[in-house]
C-alpha positions in Angstrom: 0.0 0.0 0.0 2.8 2.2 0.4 3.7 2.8 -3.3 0.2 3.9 -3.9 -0.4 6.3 -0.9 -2.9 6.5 2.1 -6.4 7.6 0.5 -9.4 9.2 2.0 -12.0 11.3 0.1 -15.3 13.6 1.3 -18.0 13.6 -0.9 -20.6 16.3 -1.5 -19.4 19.4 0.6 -21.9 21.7 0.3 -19.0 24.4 -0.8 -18.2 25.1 -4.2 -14.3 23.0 -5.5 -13.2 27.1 -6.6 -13.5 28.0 -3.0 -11.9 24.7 -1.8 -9.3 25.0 -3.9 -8.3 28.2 -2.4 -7.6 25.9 1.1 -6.3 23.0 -1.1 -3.7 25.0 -2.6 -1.7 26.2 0.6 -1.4 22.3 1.8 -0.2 20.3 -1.4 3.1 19.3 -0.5 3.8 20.1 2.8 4.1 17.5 5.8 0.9 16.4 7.4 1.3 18.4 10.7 2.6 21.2 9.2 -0.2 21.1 7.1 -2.7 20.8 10.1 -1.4 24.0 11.9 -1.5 25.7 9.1 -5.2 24.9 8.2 -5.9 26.1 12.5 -5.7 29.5 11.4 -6.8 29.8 7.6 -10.2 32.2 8.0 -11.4 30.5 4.8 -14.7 28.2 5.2 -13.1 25.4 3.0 -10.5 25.1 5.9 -12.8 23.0 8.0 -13.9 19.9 5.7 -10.1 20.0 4.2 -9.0 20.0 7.6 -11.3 16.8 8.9 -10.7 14.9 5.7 -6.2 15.5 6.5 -7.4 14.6 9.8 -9.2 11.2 8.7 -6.7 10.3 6.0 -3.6 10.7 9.0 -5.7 8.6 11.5 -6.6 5.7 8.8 -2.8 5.8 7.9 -1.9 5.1 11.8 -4.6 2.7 12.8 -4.9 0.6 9.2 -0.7 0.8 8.6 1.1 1.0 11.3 2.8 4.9 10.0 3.9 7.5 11.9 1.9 10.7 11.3 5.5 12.4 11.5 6.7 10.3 8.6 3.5 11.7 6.2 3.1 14.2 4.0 0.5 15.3 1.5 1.4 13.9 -2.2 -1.9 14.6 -3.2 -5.0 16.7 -2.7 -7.9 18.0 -5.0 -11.4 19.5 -5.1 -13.7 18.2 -8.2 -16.9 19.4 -9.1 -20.0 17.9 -7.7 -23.8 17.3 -8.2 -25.5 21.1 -8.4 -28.4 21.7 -7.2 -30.8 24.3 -9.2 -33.1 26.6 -6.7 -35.3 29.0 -7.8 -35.8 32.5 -7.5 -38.7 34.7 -8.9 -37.6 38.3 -9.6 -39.6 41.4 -11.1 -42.1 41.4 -13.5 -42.8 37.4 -13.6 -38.7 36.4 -14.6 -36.7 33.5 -13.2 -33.6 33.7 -11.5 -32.0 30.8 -10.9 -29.7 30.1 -7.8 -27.0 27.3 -8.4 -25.6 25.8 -4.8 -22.7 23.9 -5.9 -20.8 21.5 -4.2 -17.4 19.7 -4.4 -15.6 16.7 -4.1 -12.1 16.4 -1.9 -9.3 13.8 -2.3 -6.3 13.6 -0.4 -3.5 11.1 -0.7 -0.7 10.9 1.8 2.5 9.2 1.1 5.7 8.3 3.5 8.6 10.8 3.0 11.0 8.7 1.9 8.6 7.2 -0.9 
C-alpha cells in the first residue's frame, strides 16, 4: 500500500471546489502536521472539511498501517466538481432567477517521505 499512498475522500461538501481550492492549494506538498497547523488558522470556510478529511486520511494511515503521522506528507489533494443543485428565485415582473448551490468533491492522498 505504500507505493500507492494512504487515500481518504469527502463527498458532497456543500461548498463550491473554486473556493476549496483556495484551502487545497496552501497544503499540497507540505508534511501532514505542518499542514494541520496551518489549516488552524486559515479564516477560509473550506479550511474545515479539508482539515477533517487531513485529519481522517492521518488517523486511517496510523490505525490501518502502522505509519507514523511524523513520517507523512500530502502527495496529493484536490477539489472536483459535484452534483449542483438548481433553486429558484422569482424576480420582477414574472422572470426566473436561478440560484445554483454547488458542491465539491475532496481527495487527499498521503504518502511516506522517503517514498
Amino acid at each position: 500500500m505504500a507505493t500507492q499512498g494512504y487515500r481518504a475522500v469527502a463527498k458532497n461538501i456543500p461548498i463550491s471546489a473554486q473556493k476549496v481550492r483556495l484551502v487545497v492549494d496552501l497544503v499540497r506538498g507540505k508534511d501532514v502536521q505542518e499542514a494541520m497547523d496551518m489549516l488552524d488558522f486559515v479564516t477560509k470556510r473550506g479550511a474545515e472539511p479539508v482539515s477533517k478529511l487531513l485529519r481522517s486520511a492521518m488517523i486511517n494511515a496510523e490505525e490501518n498501517h502502522a505509519v507514523s503521522r511524523n513520517d507523512l506528507m500530502i502527495s496529493e489533494i484536490f477539489a472536483d466538481e459535484a452534483r449542483t443543485r438548481k433553486w429558484r428565485r422569482f424576480g420582477a415582473r414574472g422572470r426566473f432567477k436561478p440560484w445554483l448551490r454547488r458542491s465539491s468533491h475532496i481527495t487527499v492522498v498521503l504518502r511516506e517521505k522517503g517514498n
